[in-house]
ROLUMZA-955753 format. One record per residue (C-alpha): x, y, z; residue number from 0; residue in one letter. Coordinates in nm, 3 decimals, m for minus. Layout:
! residues N
xx,yy,zz,k,r
X,Y,Z,NUM,A
...
***
This chain:
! residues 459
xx,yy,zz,k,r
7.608,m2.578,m1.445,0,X
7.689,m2.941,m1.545,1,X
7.475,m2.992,m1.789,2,X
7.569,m2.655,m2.021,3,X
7.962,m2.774,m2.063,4,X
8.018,m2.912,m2.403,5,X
8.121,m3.262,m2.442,6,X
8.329,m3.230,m2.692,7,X
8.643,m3.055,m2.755,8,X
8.751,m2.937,m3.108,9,X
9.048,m2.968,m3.303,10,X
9.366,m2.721,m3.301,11,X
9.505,m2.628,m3.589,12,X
9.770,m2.879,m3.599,13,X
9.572,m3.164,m3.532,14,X
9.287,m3.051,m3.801,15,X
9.527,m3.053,m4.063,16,X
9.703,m3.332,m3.966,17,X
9.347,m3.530,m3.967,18,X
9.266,m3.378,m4.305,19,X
9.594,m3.493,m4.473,20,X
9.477,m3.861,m4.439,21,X
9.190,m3.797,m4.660,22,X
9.270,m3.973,m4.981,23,X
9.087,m3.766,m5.225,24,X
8.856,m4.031,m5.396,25,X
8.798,m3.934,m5.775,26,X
8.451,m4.102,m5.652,27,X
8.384,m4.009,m5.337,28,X
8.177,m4.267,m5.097,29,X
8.169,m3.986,m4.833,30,X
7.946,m3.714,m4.971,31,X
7.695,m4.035,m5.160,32,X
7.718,m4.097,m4.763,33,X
7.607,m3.712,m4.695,34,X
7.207,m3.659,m4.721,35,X
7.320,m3.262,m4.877,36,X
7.569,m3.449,m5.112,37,X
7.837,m3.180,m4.956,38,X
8.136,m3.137,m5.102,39,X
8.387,m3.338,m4.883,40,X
8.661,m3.445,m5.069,41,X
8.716,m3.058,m5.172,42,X
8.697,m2.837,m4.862,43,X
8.896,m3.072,m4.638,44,X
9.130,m3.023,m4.917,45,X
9.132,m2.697,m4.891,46,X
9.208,m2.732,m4.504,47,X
9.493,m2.970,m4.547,48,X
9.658,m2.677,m4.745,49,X
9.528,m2.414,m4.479,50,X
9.292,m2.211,m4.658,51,X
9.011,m2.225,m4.467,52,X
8.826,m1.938,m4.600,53,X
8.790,m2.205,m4.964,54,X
8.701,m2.467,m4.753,55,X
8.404,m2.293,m4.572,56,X
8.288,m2.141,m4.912,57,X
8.259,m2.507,m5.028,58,X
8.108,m2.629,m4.706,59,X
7.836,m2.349,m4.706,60,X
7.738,m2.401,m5.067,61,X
7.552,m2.680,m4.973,62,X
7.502,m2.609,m4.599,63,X
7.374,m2.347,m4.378,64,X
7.451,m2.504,m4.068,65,X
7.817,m2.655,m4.103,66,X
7.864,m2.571,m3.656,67,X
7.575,m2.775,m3.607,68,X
7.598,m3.061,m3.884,69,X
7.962,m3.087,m3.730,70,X
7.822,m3.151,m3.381,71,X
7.506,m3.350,m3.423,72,X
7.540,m3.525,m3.728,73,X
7.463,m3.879,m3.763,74,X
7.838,m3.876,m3.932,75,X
7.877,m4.248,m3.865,76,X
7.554,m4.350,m4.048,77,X
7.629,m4.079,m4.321,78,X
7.965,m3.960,m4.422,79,X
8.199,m4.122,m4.200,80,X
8.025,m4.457,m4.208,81,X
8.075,m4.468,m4.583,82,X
8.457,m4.335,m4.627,83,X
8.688,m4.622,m4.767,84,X
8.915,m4.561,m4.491,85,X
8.626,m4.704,m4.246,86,X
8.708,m5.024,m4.377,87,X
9.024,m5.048,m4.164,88,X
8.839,m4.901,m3.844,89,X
8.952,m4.541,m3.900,90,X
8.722,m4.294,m4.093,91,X
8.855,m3.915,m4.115,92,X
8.686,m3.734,m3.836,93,X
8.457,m3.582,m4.087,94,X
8.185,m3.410,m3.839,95,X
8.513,m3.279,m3.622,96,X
8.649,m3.132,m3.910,97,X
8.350,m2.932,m4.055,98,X
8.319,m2.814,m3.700,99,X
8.670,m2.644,m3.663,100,X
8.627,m2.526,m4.019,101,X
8.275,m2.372,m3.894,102,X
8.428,m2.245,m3.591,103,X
8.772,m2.118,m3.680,104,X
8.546,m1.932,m3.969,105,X
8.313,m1.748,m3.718,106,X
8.614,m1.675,m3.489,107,X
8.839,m1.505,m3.732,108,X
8.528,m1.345,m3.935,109,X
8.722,m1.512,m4.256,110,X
8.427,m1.501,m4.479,111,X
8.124,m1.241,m4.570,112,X
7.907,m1.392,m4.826,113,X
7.773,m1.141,m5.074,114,X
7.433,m1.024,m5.015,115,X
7.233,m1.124,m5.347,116,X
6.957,m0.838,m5.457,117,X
6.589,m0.957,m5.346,118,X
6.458,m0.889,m5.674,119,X
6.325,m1.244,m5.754,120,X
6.014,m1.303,m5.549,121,X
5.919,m1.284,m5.178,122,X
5.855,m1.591,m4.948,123,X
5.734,m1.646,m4.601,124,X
5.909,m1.883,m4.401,125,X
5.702,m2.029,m4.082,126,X
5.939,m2.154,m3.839,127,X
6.294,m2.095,m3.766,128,X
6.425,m2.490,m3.740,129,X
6.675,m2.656,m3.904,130,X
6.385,m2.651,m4.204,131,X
6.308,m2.300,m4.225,132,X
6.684,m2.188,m4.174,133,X
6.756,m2.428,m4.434,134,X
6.468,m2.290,m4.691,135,X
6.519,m1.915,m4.590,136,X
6.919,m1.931,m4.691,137,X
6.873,m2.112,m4.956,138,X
6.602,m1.848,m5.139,139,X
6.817,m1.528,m4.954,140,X
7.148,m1.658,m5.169,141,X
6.933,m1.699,m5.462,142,X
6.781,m1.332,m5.516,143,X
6.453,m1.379,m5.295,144,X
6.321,m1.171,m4.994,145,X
6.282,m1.383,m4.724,146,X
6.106,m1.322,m4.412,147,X
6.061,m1.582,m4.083,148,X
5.876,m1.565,m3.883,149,X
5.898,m1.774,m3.540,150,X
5.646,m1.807,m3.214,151,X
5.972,m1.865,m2.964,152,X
6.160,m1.576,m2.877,153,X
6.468,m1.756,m3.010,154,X
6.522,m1.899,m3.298,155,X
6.659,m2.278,m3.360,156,X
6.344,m2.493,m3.321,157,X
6.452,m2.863,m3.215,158,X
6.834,m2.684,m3.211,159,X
6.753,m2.449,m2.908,160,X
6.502,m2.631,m2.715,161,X
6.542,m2.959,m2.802,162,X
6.927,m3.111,m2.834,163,X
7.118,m3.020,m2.434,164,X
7.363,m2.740,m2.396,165,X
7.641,m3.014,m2.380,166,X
7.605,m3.158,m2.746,167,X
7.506,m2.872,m2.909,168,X
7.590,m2.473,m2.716,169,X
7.316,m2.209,m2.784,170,X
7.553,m1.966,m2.884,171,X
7.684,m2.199,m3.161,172,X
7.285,m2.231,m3.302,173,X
7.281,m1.822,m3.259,174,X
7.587,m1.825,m3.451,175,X
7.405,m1.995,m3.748,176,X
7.135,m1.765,m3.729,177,X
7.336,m1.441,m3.732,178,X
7.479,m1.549,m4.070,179,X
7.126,m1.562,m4.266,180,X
7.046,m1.256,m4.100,181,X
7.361,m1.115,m4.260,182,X
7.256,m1.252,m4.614,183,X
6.970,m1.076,m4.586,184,X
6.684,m1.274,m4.394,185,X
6.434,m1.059,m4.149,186,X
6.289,m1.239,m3.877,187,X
5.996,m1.165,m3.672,188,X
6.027,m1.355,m3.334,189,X
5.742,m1.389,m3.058,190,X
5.533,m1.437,m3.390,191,X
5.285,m1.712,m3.402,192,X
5.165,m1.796,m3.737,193,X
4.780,m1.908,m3.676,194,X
4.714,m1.726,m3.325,195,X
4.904,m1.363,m3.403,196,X
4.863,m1.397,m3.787,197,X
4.759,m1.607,m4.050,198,X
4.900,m1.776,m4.333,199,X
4.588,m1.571,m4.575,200,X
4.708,m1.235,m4.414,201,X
5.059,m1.327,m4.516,202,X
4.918,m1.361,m4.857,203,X
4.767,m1.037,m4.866,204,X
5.093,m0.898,m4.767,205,X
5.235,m0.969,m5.096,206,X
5.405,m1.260,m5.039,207,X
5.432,m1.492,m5.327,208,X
5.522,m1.847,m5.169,209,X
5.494,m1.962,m4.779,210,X
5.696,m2.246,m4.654,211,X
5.603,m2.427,m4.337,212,X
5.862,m2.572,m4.148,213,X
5.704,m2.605,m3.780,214,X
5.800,m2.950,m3.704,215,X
5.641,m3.124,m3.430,216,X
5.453,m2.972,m3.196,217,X
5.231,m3.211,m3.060,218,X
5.403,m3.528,m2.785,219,X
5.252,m3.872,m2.839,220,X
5.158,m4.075,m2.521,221,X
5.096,m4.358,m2.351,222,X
4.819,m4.450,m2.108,223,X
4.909,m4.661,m1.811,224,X
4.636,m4.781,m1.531,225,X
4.740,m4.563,m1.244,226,X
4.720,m4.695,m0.911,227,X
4.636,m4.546,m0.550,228,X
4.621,m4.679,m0.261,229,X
4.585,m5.037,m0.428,230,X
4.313,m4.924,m0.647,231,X
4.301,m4.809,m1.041,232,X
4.188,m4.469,m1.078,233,X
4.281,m4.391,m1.406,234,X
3.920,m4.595,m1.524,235,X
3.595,m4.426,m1.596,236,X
3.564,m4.112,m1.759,237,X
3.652,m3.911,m1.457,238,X
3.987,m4.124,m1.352,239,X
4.287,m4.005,m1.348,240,X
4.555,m4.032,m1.686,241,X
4.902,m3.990,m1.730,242,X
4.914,m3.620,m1.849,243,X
4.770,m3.540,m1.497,244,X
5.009,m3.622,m1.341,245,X
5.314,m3.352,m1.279,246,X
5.571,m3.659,m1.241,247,X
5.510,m3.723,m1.581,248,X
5.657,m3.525,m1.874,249,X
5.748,m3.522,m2.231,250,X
6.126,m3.566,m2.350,251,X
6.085,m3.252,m2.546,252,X
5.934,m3.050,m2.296,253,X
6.161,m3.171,m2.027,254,X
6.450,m3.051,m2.218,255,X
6.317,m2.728,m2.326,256,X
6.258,m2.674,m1.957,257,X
6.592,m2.700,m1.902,258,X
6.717,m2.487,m2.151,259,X
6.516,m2.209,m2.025,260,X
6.613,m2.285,m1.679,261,X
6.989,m2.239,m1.754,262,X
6.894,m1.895,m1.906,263,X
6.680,m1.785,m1.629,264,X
6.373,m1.797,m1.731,265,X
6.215,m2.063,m1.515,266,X
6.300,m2.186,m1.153,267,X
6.495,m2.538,m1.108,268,X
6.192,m2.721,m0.953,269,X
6.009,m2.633,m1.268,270,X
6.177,m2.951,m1.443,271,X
5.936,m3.162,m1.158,272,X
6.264,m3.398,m1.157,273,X
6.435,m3.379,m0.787,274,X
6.760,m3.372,m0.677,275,X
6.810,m3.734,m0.615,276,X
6.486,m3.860,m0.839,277,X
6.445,m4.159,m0.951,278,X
6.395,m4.149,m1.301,279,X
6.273,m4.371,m1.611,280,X
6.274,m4.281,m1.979,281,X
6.035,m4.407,m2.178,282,X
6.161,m4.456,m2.589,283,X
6.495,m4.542,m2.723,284,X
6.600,m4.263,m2.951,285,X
6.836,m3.974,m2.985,286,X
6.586,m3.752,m2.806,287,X
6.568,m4.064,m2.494,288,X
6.943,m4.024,m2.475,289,X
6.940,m3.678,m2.473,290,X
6.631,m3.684,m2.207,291,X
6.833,m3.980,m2.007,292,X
7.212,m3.783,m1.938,293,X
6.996,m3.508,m1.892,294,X
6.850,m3.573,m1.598,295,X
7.167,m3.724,m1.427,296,X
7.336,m3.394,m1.489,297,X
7.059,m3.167,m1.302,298,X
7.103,m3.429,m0.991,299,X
6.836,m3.750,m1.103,300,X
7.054,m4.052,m0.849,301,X
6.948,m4.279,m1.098,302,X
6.819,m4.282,m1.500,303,X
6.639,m4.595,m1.654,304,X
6.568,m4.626,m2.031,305,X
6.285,m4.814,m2.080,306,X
6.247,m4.980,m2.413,307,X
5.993,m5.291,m2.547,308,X
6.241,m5.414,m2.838,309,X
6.605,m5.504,m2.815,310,X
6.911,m5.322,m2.870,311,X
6.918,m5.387,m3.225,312,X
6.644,m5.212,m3.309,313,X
6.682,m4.897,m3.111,314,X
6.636,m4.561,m3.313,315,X
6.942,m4.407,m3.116,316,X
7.291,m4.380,m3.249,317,X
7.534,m4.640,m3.084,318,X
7.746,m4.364,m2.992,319,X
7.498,m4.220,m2.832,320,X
7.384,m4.531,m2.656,321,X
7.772,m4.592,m2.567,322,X
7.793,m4.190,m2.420,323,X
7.466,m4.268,m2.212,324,X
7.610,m4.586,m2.071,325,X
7.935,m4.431,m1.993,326,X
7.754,m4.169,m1.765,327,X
7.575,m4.420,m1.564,328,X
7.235,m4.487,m1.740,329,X
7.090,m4.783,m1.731,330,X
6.879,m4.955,m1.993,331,X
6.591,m5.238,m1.986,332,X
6.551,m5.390,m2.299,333,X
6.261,m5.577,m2.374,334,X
6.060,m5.399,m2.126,335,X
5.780,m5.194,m2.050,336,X
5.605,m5.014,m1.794,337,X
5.206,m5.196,m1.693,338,X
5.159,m4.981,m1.383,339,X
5.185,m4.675,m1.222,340,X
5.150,m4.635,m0.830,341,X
5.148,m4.306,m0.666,342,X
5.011,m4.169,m0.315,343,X
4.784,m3.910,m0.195,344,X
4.906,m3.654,m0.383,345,X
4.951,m3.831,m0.689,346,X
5.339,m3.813,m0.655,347,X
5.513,m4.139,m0.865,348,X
5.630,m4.399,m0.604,349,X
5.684,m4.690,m0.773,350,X
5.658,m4.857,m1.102,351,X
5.569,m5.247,m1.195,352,X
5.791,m5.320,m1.511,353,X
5.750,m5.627,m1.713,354,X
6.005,m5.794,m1.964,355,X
5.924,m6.000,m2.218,356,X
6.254,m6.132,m2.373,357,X
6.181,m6.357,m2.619,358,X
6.226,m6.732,m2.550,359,X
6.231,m6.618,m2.199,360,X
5.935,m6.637,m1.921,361,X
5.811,m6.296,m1.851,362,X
5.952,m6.100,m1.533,363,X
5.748,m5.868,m1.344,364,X
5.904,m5.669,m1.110,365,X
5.801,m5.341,m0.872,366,X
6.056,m5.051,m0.828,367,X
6.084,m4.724,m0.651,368,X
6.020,m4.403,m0.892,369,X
5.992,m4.041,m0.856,370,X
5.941,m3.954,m1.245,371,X
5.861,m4.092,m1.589,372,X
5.970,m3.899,m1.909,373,X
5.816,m3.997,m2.233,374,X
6.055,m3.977,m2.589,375,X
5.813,m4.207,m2.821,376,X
5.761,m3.910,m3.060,377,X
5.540,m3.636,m3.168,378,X
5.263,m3.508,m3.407,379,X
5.212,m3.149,m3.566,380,X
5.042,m2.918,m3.393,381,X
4.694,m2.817,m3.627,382,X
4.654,m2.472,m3.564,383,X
4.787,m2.378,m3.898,384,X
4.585,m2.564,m4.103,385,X
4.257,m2.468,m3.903,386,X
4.304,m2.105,m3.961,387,X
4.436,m2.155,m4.347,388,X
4.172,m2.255,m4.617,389,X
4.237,m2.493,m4.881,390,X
4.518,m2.642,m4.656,391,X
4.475,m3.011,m4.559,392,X
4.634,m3.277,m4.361,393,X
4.620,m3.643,m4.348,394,X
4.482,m3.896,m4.097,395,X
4.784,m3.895,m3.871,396,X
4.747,m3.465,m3.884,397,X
5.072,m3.438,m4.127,398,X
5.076,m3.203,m4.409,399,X
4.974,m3.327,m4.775,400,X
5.227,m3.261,m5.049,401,X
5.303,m3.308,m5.360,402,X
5.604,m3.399,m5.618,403,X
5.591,m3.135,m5.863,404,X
5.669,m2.897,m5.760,405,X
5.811,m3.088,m5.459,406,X
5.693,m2.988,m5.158,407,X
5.360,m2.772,m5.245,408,X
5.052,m2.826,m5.037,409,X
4.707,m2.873,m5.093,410,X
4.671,m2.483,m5.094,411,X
4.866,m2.353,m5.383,412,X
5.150,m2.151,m5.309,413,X
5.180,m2.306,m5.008,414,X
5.445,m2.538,m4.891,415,X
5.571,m2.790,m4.649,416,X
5.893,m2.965,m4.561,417,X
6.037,m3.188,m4.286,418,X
5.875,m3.315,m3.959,419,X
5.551,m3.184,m4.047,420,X
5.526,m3.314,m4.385,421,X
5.607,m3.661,m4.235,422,X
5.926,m3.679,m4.400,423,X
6.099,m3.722,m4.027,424,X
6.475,m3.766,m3.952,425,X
6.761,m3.572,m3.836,426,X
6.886,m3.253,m3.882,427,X
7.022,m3.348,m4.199,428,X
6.735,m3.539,m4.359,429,X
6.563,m3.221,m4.276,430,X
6.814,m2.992,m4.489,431,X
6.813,m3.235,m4.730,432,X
6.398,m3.202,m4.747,433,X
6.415,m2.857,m4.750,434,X
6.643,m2.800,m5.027,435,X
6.422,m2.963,m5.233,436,X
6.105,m2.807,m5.155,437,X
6.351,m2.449,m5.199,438,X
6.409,m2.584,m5.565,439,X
6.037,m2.665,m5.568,440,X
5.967,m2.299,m5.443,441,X
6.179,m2.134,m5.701,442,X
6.021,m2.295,m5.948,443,X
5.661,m2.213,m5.869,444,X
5.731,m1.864,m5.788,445,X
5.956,m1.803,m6.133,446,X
5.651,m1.926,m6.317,447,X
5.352,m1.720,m6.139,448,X
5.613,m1.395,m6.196,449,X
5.678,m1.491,m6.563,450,X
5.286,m1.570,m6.584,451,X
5.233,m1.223,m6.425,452,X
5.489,m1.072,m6.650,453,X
5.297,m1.192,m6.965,454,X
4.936,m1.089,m6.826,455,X
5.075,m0.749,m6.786,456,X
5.210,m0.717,m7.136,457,X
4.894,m0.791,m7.313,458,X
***
């Protein structure tokens, strides 16, 4: 299937170390202040320019436990790469490329196996197996604490499995990632929802001493749009009809998890809604739009429009990004938004009427043939947690409330949150870089109630 081959093709040996020997070595080093995890660069590329890998992927997973997917998905020319010296002239080392072939070539040739600290130190719950929870779990496995995940989907990966296509980011590489926390010594319990199946009290009264949740968000935002039939609005009154009635319409995330689990087998082609030949406008201007917009050209959409009401300036999306989406034939209205909706007897889309405001410009208005419209404007948390969970509260806009010290801890004690559903949104690596904090923060609560306990039991 097109839209499962890989984009990108990695390094050989030669040509890794021949991009690693042009790294100067800083004594201050702009690239890792450029890196949210403040990894290591300068050091483990290195160690590749003198060919021992197995140093440079002990540097790299000191501060990371996902260098195969940092190395595909980073924002590297925002973060590291947009901040070496050598970017001055127009030619940054290849940072991500390199931390993937050293992530790669490790799994491979099995060069490293991490010793497996003893879990004598506390025991946490993880909720969640995203770039969050992976992050928090490996963190407290390396550092002497049991950790155990546990995670509603059957696979593991959050945003990394269902959420970013085949072609930027292959399953197996995400599985990969998993495997090694597993091998440090994380359990997890899949098909395991925490607020349906269990609770986040009955994890308590297992004995855990700290819970992290890292379940991201669960919950699309949308639009409404009057909704026209037959050249009449039915989507007023309380009984009309609304955007999430209507099958044409879908979220970006649940598009693309659709077609994840279509290219495993688990659900039928036409479950996607989006035609061979569709007609098909994306509603946002983000990573996730791009990812939404090349999908559906690769399962067969004859033609993809991003629809977005600022300018190009302002979008959310990486340029490359942008640039890869162009390449491949998607087209973008800037300035622009959808005002109505037609569709016929069945409620199938037929036609959209777009209107663009550029400014200093008089306002166009124009009708256009459509088949589908996929919304990527973002998301909130789901609430079932903090329903089922006393003492555990969330703000106005249903994120998690935390706290500083010790960073990360809820309104429930013992409790904590990180990432998306904390509101502290981003990429992957703003993510990590959340969750290794609230990991300090959870090491330093659960030291304290032991050493408390410890006292208690001695008098």
């Amino acid at each position: 299937m097109r839209f499962k081959e890989e984009i990108n093709e990695s390094y050989t040996m030669a040509e890794a170390i021949k991009e690693a020997q042009r790294c100067l070595h800083c004594k201050v080093p702009q690239c890792k202040k450029g890196c949210p995890i403040s990894n290591d660069i300068p050091d483990w590329i290195h160690e590749l320019k003198k060919g021992n890998l197995g140093n440079a992927i002990s540097i790299i997973r000191a501060k990371s436990n996902l260098p195969a997917v940092c190395g595909r998905v980073c924002a590297h020319e925002k973060q590291c790469e947009g901040a070496c010296v050598l970017g001055k002239k127009g030619q940054p080392v290849n940072i991500g490329k390199l931390e993937r072939f050293v992530a790669d070539f490790d799994t491979d040739n099995e060069l490293t196996h991490e010793d497996i600290a003893e879990k004598t130190r506390g025991k946490v719950a993880v909720i969640g197996a995203g770039p969050s929870g992976i992050t928090v779990a490996g963190d407290l496995a390396r550092n002497g604490f049991a950790v155990e995940m546990f995670e509603m989907e059957s696979q593991c990966g959050g945003v990394l499995r269902y959420g970013i296509p085949e072609y930027r980011l292959p399953k197996e590489v995400v599985a990969r990632e998993i495997r090694h926390i597993e091998k440090i010594g994380v359990v997890i319990h899949r098909n395991t929802h925490v607020g349906y199946d269990i609770t986040v009290d009955s994890l308590f009264a297992q004995g855990f001493d700290a819970i992290f949740i890292g379940t991201g968000l669960g919950k699309p935002k949308s639009l409404e749009i009057p909704i026209w039939q037959n050249g009449k609005c039915i989507s007023e009154g309380e009984n009309g009809v609304h955007v999430a009635d209507l099958k044409r319409i879908r979220y970006a995330t649940h598009f693309l998890r659709r077609v994840e689990l279509i290219s495993e087998g688990f659900m039928k082609r036409e479950e996607t809604y989006v035609n061979e030949g569709a007609r098909v406008f994306i509603i946002g201007c983000g990573n996730t739009a791009m990812d939404a917009s090349r999908t559906a050209l690769r399962i067969g959409a004859s033609a993809v429009d991003v629809i977005y009401n600022q300018g190009i300036d302002t979008m959310s999306a990486l340029r490359a990004e942008y640039d890869d989406a162009v390449k491949e034939g998607v087209h973008f209205n800037w300035w622009s938004a959808i005002s109505e909706i037609h569709v016929d007897d069945k409620l199938d889309i037929t036609e959209i009427v777009l209107e663009t405001t550029e400014p200093g410009k008089e306002p166009v208005r124009q009708t256009l043939p459509a088949n589908n419209i996929i919304m990527a404007i973002g998301a909130t948390p789901n609430t079932k947690i903090v329903r089922t969970t006393s003492g555990l509260e969330n703000d106005e806009r249903k994120f998690l409330i935390t706290r500083d010290l010790p960073y990360g801890m809820t309104t429930r004690k013992g409790v904590f949150a990180g990432g998306d559903v904390a509101n502290r949104q981003a990429t992957v690596v703003h993510a990590m870089q959340d969750a290794k904090k609230v990991a300090e923060g959870i090491t330093q609560y659960v030291d304290a109630i032991r050493l408390m306990r410890a006292i208690n039991m001695e008098e």
